[in-house]
N, C-alpha and C positions, 0 to 999 in steps of 0.2 A: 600668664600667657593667654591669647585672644583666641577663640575657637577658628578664629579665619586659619592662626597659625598651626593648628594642630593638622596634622598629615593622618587627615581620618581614613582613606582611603585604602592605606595599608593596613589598616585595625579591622575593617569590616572583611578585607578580600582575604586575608587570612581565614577567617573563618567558613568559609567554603573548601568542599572537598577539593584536593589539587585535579582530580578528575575533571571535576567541571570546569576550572580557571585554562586546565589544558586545552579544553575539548573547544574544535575553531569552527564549531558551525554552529549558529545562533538565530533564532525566530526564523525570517521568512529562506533563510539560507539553508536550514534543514530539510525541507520541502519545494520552493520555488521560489522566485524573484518576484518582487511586486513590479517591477521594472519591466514591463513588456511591451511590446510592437500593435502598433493599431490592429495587425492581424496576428494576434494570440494561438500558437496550436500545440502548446503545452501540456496544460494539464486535460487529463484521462476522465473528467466526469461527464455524465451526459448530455450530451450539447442539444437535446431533446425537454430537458427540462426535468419534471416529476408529473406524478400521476397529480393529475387536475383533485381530484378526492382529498387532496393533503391542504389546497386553500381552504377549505372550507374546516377542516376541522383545526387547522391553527384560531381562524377567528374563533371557533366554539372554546378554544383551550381555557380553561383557568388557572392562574400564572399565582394564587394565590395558597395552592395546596404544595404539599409534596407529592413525589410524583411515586408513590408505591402503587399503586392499581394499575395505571400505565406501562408500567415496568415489568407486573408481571401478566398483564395481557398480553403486551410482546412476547413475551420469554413461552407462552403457549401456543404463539401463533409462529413462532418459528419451527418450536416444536413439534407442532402438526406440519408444516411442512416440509421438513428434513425427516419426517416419522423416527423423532426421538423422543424421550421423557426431558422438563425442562428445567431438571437438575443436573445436566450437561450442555447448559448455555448460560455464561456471563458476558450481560451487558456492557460495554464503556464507550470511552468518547473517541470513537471513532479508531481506526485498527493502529494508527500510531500511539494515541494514548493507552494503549493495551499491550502494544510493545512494551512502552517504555514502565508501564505497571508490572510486567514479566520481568523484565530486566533489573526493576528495584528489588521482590519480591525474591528472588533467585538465584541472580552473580554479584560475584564480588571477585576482587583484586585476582584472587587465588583458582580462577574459573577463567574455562575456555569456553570460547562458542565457536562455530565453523558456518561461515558463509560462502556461499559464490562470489567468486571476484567480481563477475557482472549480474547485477541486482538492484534490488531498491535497497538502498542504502540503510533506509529508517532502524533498523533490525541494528544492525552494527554501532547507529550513532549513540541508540541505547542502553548500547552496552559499555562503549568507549566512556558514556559520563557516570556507568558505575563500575567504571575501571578495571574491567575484564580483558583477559586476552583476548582478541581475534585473529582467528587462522582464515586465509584466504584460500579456498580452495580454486584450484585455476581450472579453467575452460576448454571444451574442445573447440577447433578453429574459433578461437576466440569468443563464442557466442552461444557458447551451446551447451546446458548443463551436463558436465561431469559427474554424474552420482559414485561412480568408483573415485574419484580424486578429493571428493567429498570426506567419503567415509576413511580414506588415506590418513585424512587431517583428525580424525578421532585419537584424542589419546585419555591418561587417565583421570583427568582435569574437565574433562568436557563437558561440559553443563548443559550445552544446549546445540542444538545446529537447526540452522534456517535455511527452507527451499522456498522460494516465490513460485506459483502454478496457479495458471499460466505464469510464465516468469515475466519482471519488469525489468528493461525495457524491449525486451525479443518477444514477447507473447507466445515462447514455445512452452508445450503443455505435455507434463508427462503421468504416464497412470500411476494413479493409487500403487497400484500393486508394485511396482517398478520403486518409485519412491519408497517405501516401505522396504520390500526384499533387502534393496540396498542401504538405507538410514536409517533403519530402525532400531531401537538398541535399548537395553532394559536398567542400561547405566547412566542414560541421557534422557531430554526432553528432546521429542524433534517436532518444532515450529513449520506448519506448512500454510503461508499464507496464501489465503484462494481471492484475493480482493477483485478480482477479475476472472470468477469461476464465468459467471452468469456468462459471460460470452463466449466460453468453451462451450462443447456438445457431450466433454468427455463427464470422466466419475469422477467425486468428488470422494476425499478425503475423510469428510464426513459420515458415511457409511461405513468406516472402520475402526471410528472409534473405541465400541463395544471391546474388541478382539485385542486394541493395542492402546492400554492407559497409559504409556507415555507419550501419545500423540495428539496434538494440540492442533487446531484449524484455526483459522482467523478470519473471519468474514465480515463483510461491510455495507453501509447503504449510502454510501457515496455517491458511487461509481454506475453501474446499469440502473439503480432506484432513484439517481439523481438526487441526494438530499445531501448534499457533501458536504453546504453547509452550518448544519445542523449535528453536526459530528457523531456520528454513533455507529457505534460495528457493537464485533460478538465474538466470542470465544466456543468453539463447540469442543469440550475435552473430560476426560473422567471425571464424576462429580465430585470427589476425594480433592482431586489436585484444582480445583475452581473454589472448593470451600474454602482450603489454606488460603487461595491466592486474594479471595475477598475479603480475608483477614487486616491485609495490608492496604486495605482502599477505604478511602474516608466513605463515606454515607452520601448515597443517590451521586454516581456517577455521570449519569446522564439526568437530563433534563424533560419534564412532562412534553413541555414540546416536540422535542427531537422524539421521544416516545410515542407520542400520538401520531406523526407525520410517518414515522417507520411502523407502527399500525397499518393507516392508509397503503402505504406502497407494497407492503408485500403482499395485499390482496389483490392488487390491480394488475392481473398477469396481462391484460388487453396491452397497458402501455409498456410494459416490460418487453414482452415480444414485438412490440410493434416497433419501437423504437432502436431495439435491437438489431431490428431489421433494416431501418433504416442507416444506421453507425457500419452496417456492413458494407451497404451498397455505398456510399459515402467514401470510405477504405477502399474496396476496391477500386474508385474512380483516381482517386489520389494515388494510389501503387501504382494505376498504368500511365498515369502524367509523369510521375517521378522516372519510374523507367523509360518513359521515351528524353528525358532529358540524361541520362546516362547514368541516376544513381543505381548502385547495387541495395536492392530491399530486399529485406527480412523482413516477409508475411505471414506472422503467426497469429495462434488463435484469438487475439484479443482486440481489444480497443486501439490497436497501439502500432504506429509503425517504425521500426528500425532499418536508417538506410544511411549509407556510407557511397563516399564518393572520393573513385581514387583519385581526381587533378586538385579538389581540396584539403588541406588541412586542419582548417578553421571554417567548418560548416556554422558556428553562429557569426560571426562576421559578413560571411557569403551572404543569407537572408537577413543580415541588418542591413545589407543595402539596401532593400527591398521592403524594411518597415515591417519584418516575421521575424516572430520569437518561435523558436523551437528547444527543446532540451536539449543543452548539450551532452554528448556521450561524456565524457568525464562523471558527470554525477552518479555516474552508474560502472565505472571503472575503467571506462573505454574513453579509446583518445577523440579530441574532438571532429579527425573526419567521419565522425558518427554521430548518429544525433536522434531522438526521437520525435516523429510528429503522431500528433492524436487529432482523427478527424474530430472534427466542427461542426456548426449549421451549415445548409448548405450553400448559404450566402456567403459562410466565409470562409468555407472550402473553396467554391468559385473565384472570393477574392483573392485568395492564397495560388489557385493556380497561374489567373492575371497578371499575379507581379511575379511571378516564378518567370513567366516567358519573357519576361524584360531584361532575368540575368544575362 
């Protein structure tokens, strides 16, 4: 028999978990579409750039070493500025890949997690390809986290449960203490991702770690540090449960680069707040153009706008007439007269609004 004949196909797919073979979101699908509109207002990273201090030390970088001094430069310069010790911070490749290292490291078939029905999904996809339950826990008027409906969905399976805060894509933000009262539980891991602290004003999660070891933060320098693509976030959680968990991870997760460049920026509070500043003022100019054109917005504390319009039902259709990609709310559990936009430059904020007046 000739190897053209053979039906290899079925020999190799077999060999993967049926988790993964079921699991229907794959590469650019899990996170966003490479497919987008001359006017992009998508994705959530800083449309300000990074701190000018990160070119300069990429050329110094040398690509020829491993990256352990880098690695733990970092790990003491977050340290000093979250005022913790920095054997309650592990590195990785950015906060989805530190999901889905949580999600190998911890569930299986026989385990429950509990999320928000509207959320950033990433958290759930991770779990779904190591074949855990997910309990959806549902929303007030649709959009607004439930922490008692949350903890409703605890039972004695529950391995884990995920809050977004600020939440994605509503940017509402709720305290430390409040999330804790309500999800906190000595039988569970509860995941609270802060990937969008830096644009709150409120407390971080962070500062409670000491009081409560089964509480895990997820922090990133994507999004306000602008390096998103250079992949690297962090884990801020008891040092006990970050030892196990670096058990399960190959060696140097992250890269000397991505290390050196997340040096630079978490010194540079000048562009961190400056530019912060400007993402605001940017936001609010796009909420009051939205609202004079009749959508209903949700303006919470983030990068981020979520707005809904009752005469459409297909808000990405609407701005593909007009050449604008936006997120559709389905990604995030909500039907598509929802949608998220994330301010831009301010070019193409302006652009965005110009062809908005032409609908």
């Amino acid at each position: 028999m000739s190897v053209k004949s053979l039906n290899l196909s079925h020999q190799w797919r077999n060999t993967f978990s049926p988790h993964v073979i079921n699991f229907d979101k794959t590469g650019d699908g899990v996170y966003a579409s490479k497919k987008t509109s001359s006017v992009n207002m998508t994705l959530t990273t800083n449309p300000f750039g990074c701190s000018s201090s990160i070119e300069d030390s990429l050329i110094q970088q040398s690509l020829s070493a491993y990256p352990f001094n880098q690695a733990e430069l970092l790990k003491a310069k977050i340290a000093h500025k979250l005022n913790i010790s920095d054997d309650h911070i592990l590195l990785g490749n950015g906060i989805d890949g530190l999901m889905f290292e949580i999600a190998r490291a911890l569930l299986s078939p026989s385990c429950q997690i509990v999320v928000p029905k509207v959320t950033f999904p990433n958290m759930s996809f991770a779990a779904r390809v190591s074949g855990a339950e997910i309990a959806y826990a549902e929303m007030k008027d649709h959009i607004f986290s439930d922490l008692e409906s949350i903890r409703h969905c605890y039972k004695s399976n529950t391995k884990l449960s995920y809050l977004c805060n600020p939440n994605n894509p509503t940017g509402e933000y709720l305290s430390p203490k409040d999330i804790i009262y309500n999800l906190y539980s000595d039988e569970s891991i509860l995941i609270v991702d802060e990937a969008n602290i830096e644009f709150s004003s409120g407390e971080s999660c962070v500062d409670y770690i000491h009081s409560y070891p089964n509480l895990v933060v997820l922090r990133t320098f994507s999004k306000a540090y602008g390096i998103a693509g250079l992949r690297i976030g962090y884990i801020v959680a008891d040092s006990e449960f970050l030892r196990l968990l670096d058990r399960s991870r190959p060696p140097f997760p992250v890269s000397g680069v991505a290390c050196d460049a997340a040096n630079k920026a978490i010194t540079d509070n000048v562009f961190l707040e400056s530019s912060i500043h400007k993402i605001f003022q940017e936001k609010e100019k796009l909420v009051h153009v939205l609202e004079q054109f009749g959508f209903t917005v949700f303006d919470g504390k983030a990068n981020t706008i979520l707005c809904h319009h009752a005469e459409y039902d297909d808000l990405i259709t609407l701005f593909q007439r007009v050449d604008i990609s936006v997120t559709a709310g389905s990604f995030f559990g909500l039907k598509d007269s929802w949608c998220r936009i994330a301010p831009q430059s301010v070019e193409t904020n302006n652009d965005f609004i110009k062809r908005l007046e032409t609908l």
